[in-house]
MARBA-3410 file (N, C-alpha, C, O; in Angstrom, 1 decimal):
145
7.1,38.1,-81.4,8.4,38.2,-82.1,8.8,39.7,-82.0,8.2,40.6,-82.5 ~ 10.1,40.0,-81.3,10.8,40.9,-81.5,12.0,41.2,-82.4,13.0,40.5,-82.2 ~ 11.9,42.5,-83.7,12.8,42.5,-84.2,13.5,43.7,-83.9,12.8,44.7,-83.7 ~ 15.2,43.8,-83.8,15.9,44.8,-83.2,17.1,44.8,-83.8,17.7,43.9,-84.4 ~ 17.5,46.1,-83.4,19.2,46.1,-83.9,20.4,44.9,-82.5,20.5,44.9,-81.3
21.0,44.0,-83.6,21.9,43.6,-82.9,23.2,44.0,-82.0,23.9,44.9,-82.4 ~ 23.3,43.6,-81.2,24.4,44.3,-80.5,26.1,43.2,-80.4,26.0,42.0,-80.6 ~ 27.2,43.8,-80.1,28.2,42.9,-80.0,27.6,41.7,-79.0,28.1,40.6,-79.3 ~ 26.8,41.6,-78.0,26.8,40.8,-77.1,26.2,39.9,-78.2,26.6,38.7,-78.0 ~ 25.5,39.9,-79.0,24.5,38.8,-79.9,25.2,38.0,-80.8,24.6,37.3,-81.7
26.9,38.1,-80.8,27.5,37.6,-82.2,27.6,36.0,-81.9,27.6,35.1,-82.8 ~ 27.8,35.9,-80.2,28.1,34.2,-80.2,26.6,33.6,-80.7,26.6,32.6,-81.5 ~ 25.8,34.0,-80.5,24.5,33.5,-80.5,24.2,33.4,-82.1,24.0,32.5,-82.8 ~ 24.4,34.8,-82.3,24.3,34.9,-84.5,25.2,33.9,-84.9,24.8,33.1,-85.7 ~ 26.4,33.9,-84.3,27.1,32.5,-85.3,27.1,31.3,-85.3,27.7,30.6,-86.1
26.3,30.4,-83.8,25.8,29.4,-83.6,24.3,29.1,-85.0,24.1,28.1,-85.6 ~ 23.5,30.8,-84.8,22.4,30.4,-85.8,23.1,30.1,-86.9,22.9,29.1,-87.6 ~ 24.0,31.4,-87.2,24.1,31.3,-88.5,24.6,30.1,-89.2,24.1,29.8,-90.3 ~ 25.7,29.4,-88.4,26.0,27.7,-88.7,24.7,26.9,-88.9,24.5,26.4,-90.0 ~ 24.1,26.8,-88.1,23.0,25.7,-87.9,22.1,26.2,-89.7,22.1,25.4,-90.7
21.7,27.1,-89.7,21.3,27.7,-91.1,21.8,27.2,-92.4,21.2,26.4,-93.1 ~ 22.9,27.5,-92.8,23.7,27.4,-94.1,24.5,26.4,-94.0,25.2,26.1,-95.0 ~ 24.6,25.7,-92.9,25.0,24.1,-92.9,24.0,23.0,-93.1,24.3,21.8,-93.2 ~ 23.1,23.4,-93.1,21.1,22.4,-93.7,21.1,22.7,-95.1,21.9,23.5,-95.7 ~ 20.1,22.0,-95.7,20.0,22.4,-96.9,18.7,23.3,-97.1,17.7,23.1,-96.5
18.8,24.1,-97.8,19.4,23.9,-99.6,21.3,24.1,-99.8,22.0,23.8,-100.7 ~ 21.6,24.8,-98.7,23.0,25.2,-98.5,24.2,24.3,-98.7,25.2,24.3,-99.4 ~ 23.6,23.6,-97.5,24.9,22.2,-97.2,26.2,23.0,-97.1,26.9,23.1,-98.1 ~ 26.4,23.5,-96.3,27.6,24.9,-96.3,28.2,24.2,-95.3,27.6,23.4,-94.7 ~ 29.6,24.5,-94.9,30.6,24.1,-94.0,31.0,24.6,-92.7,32.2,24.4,-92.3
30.1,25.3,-92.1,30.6,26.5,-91.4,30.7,26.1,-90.0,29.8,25.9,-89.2 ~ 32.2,26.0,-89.7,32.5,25.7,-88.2,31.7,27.1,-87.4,31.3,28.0,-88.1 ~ 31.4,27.0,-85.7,31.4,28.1,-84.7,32.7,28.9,-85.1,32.6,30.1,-85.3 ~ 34.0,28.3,-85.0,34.9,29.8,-85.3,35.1,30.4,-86.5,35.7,31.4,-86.6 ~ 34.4,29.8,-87.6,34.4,30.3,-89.1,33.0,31.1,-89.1,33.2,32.3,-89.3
32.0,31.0,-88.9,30.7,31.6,-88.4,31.1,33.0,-87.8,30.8,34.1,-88.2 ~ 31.7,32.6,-86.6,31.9,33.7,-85.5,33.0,35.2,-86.1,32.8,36.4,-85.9 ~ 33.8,34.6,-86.6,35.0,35.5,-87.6,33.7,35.9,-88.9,33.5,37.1,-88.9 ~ 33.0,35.3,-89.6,32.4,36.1,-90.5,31.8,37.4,-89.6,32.3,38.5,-89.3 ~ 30.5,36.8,-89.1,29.9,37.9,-88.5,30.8,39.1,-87.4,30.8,40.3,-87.4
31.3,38.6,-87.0,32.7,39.2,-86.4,33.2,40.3,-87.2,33.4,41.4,-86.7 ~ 33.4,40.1,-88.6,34.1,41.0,-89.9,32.9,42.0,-90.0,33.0,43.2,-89.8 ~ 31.6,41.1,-90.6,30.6,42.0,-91.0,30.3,43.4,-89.9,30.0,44.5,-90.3 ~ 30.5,42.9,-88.3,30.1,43.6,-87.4,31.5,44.7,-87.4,31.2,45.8,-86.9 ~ 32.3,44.5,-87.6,33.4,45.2,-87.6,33.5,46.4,-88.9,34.3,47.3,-88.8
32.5,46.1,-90.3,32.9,46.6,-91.1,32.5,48.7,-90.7,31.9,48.9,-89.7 ~ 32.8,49.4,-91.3,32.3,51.0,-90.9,30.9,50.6,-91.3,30.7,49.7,-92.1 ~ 29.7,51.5,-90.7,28.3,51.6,-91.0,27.5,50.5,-91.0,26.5,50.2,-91.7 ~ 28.3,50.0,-90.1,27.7,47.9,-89.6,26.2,48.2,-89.8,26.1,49.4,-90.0 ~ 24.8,47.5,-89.8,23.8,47.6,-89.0,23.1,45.8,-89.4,22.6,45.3,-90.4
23.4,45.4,-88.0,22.5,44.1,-88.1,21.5,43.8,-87.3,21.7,44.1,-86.1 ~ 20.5,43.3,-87.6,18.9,42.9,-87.0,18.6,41.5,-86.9,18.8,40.5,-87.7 ~ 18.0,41.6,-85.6,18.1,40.4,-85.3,16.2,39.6,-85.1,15.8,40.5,-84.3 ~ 15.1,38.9,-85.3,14.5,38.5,-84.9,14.4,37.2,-83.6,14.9,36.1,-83.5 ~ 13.4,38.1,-82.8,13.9,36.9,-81.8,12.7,36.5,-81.1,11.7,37.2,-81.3
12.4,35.4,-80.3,11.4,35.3,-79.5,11.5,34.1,-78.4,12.6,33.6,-78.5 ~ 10.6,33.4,-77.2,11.1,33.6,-76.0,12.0,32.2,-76.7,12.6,31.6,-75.8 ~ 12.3,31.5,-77.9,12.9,30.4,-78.3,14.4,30.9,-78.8,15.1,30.0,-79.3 ~ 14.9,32.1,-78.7,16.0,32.6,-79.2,15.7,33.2,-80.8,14.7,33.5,-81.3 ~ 17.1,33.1,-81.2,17.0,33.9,-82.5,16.4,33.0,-83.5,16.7,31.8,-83.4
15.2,33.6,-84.8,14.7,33.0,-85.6,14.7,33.4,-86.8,14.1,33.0,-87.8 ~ 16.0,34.9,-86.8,16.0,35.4,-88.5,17.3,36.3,-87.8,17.4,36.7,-86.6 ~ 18.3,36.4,-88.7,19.4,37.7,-88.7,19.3,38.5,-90.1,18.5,38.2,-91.0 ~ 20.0,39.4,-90.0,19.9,40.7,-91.0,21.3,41.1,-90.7,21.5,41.6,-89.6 ~ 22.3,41.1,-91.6,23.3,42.1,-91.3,24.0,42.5,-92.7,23.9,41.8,-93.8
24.7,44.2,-92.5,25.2,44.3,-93.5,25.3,45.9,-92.9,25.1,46.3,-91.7 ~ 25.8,47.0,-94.2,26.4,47.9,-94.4,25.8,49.0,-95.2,25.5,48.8,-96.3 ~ 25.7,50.3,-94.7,25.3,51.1,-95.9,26.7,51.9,-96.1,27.5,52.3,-95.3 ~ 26.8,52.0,-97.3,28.1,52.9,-97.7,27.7,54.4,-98.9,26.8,54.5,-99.7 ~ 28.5,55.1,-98.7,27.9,55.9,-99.8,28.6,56.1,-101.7,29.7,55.8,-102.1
27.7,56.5,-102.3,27.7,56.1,-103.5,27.4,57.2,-104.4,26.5,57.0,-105.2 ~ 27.9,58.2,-104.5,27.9,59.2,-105.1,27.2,60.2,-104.2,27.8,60.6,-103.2 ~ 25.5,60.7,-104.5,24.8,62.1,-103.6,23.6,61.0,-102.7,22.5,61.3,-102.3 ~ 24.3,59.6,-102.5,23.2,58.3,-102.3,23.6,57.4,-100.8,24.6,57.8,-100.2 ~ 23.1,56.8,-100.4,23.7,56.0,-99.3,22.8,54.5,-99.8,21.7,54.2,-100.3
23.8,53.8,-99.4,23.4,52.1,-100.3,23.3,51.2,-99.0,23.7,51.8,-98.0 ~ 22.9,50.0,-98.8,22.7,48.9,-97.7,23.1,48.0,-98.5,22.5,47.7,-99.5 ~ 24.5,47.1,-98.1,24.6,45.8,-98.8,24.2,44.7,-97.8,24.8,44.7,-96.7 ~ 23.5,44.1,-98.1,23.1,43.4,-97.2,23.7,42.0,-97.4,23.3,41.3,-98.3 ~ 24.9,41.6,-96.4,25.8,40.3,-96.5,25.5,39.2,-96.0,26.4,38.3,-96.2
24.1,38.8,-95.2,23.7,38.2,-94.2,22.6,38.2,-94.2,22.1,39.3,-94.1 ~ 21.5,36.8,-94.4,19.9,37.3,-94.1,19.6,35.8,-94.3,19.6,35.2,-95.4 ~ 19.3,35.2,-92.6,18.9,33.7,-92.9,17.8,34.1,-92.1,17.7,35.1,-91.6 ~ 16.9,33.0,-92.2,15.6,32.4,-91.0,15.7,30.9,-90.4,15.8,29.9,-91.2 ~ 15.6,30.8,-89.3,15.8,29.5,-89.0,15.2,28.3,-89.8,14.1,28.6,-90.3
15.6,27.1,-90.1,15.1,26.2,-90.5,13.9,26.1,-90.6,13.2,26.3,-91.7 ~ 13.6,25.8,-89.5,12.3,24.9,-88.7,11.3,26.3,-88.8,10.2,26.2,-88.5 ~ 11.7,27.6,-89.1,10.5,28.5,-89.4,10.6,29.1,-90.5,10.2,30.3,-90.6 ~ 11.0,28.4,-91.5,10.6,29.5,-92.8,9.7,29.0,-93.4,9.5,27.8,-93.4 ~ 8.9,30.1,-94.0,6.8,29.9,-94.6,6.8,30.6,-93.1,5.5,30.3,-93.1
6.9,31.0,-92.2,6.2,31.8,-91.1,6.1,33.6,-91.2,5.3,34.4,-90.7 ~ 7.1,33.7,-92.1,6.5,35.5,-92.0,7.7,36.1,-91.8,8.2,37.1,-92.3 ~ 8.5,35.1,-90.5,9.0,36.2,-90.0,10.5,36.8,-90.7,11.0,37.8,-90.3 ~ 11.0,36.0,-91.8,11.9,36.4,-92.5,11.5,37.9,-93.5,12.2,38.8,-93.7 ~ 10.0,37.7,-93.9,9.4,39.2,-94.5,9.4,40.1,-93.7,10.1,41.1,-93.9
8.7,39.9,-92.4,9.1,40.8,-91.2,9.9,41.5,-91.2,9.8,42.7,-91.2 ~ 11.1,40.6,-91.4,12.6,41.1,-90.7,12.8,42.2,-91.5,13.1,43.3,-91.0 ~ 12.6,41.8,-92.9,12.8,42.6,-93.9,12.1,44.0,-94.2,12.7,44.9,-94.7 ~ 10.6,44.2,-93.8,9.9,45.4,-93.8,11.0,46.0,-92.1,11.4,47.1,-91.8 ~ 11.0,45.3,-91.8,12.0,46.2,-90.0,12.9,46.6,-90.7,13.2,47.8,-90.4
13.6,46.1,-91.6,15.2,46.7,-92.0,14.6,47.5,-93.2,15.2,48.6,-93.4 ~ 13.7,47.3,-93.8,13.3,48.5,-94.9,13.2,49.9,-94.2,13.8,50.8,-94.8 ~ 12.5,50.2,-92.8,11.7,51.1,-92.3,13.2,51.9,-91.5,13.3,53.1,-91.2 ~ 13.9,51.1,-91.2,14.9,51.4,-90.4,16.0,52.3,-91.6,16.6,53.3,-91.3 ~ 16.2,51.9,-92.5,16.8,52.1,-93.8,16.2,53.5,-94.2,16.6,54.7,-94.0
15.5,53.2,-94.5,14.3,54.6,-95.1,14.7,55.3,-94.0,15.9,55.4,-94.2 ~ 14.4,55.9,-92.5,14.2,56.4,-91.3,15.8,57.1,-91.9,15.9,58.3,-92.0 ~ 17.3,56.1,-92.2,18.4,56.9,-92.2,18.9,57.2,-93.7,20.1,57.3,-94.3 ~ 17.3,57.4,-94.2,18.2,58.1,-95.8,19.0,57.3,-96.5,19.9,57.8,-97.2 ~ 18.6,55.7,-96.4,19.4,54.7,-97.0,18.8,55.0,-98.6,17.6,54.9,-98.5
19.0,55.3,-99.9,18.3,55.2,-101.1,18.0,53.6,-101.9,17.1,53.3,-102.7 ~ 19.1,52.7,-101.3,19.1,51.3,-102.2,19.9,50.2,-101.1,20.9,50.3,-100.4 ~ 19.0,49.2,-101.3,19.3,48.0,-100.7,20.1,47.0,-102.0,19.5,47.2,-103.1 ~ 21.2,46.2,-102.1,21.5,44.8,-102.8,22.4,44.4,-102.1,23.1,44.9,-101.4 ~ 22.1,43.1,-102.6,22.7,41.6,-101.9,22.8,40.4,-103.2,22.2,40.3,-104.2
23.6,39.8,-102.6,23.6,38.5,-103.6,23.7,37.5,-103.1,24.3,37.2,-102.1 ~ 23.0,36.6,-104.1,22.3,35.5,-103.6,22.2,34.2,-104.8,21.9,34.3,-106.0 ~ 22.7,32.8,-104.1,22.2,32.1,-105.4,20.8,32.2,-106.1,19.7,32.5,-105.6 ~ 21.4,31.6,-107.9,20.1,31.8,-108.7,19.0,30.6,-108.4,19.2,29.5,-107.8 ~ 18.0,31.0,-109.1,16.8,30.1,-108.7,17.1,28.8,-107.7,17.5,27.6,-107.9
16.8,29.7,-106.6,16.7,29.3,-105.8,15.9,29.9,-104.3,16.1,31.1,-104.0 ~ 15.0,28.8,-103.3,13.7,29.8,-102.6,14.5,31.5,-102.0,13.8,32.5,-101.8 ~ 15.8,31.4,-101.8,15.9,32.7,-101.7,15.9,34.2,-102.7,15.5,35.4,-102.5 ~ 16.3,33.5,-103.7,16.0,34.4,-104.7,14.2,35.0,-105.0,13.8,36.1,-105.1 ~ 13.2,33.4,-105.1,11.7,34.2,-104.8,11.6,34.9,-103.3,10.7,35.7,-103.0
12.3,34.6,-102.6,12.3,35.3,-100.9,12.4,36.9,-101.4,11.5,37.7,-101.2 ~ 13.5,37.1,-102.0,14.1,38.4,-102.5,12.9,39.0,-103.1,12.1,39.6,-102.3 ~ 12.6,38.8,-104.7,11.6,38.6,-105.5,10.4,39.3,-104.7,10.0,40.4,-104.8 ~ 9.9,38.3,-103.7,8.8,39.0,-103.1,8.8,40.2,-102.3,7.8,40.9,-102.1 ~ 10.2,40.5,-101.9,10.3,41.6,-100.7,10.7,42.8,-101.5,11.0,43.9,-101.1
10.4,42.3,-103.3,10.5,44.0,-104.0,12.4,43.9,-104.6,12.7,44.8,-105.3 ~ 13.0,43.3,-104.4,14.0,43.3,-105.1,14.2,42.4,-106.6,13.6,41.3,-106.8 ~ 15.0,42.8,-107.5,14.8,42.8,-108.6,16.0,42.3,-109.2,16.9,43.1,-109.0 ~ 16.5,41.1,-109.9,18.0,40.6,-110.6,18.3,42.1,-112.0,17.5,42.2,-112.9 ~ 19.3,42.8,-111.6,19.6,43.8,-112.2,19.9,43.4,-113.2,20.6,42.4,-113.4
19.2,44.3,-114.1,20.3,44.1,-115.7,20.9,45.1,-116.2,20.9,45.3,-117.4 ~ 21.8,46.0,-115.1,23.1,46.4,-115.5,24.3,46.1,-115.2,25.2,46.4,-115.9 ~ 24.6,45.1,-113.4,25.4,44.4,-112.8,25.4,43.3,-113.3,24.5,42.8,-113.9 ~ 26.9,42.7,-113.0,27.1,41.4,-112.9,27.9,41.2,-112.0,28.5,42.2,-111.5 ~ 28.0,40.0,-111.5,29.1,39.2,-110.6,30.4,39.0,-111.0,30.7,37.9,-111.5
31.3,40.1,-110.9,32.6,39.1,-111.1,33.3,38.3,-109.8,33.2,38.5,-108.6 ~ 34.0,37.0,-110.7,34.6,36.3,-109.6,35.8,36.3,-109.9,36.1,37.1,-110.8 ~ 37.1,35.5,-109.5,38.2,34.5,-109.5,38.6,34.1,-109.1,39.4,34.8,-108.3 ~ 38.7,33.0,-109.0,39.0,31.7,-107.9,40.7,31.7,-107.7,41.4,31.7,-108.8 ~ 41.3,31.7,-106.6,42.3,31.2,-106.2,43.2,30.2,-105.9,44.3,30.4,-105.4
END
């Protein structure tokens, strides 16, 4: 298993996985190839992009993308993106991914990682185990349109 920084050439490939991913369950998500391809498309476009890819000789089997921005004397990682294939999660390599994006973070003086994620549910213990924690000074606002 190799894990690495994604490059533009990897988006068609990221938004095929990423469909196949969050269109299975627990998700059941809607996501056409050109709705997929425009997300990651945005994320990759955003200032201070950085996404990681796991891969092996079967194609991709985990993505990582997201953003560090800064935040007063601090630099932050929102991480907007973080699936594992189907057919391989219980294998590791989603923890993996995540100590590669820790080490790579740390390496550029990132101070804090968050992301959000539905509640109880296996990604939230995914989180949970990789050292991240449901804050109790944020909340989520929303409003629907």
């Amino acid at each position: 298993m190799t894990f690495r920084e994604s490059t533009p050439a990897d988006l068609s490939a990221c938004s095929r996985f990423f469909a196949e991913v969050f269109n299975a369950a627990p998700w059941d998500e809607n996501w056409s190839l050109e709705s997929s391809l425009q997300r990651l498309s945005d994320c990759a476009a955003t200032p201070n992009f950085l996404g990681m890819v796991a891969e092996d000789d079967t194609g991709i089997a985990a993505l990582a993308f997201g953003y560090w921005q800064r935040y007063q004397e601090e630099q932050h990682y929102y991480l907007l993106e973080f699936c594992v294939a189907n057919d391989r999660q219980g294998e590791g390599i989603g923890a993996r991914l995540m100590e590669a994006l820790h080490a790579r973070l740390q390496n550029d003086n990132v101070n804090r990682i968050y992301t959000l994620t539905a509640r109880e549910t296996p990604a939230q213990d995914f989180y949970e185990k990789a050292g991240f924690y449901v804050s109790p000074k944020m909340i989520l606002m929303a409003r629907r349109y």
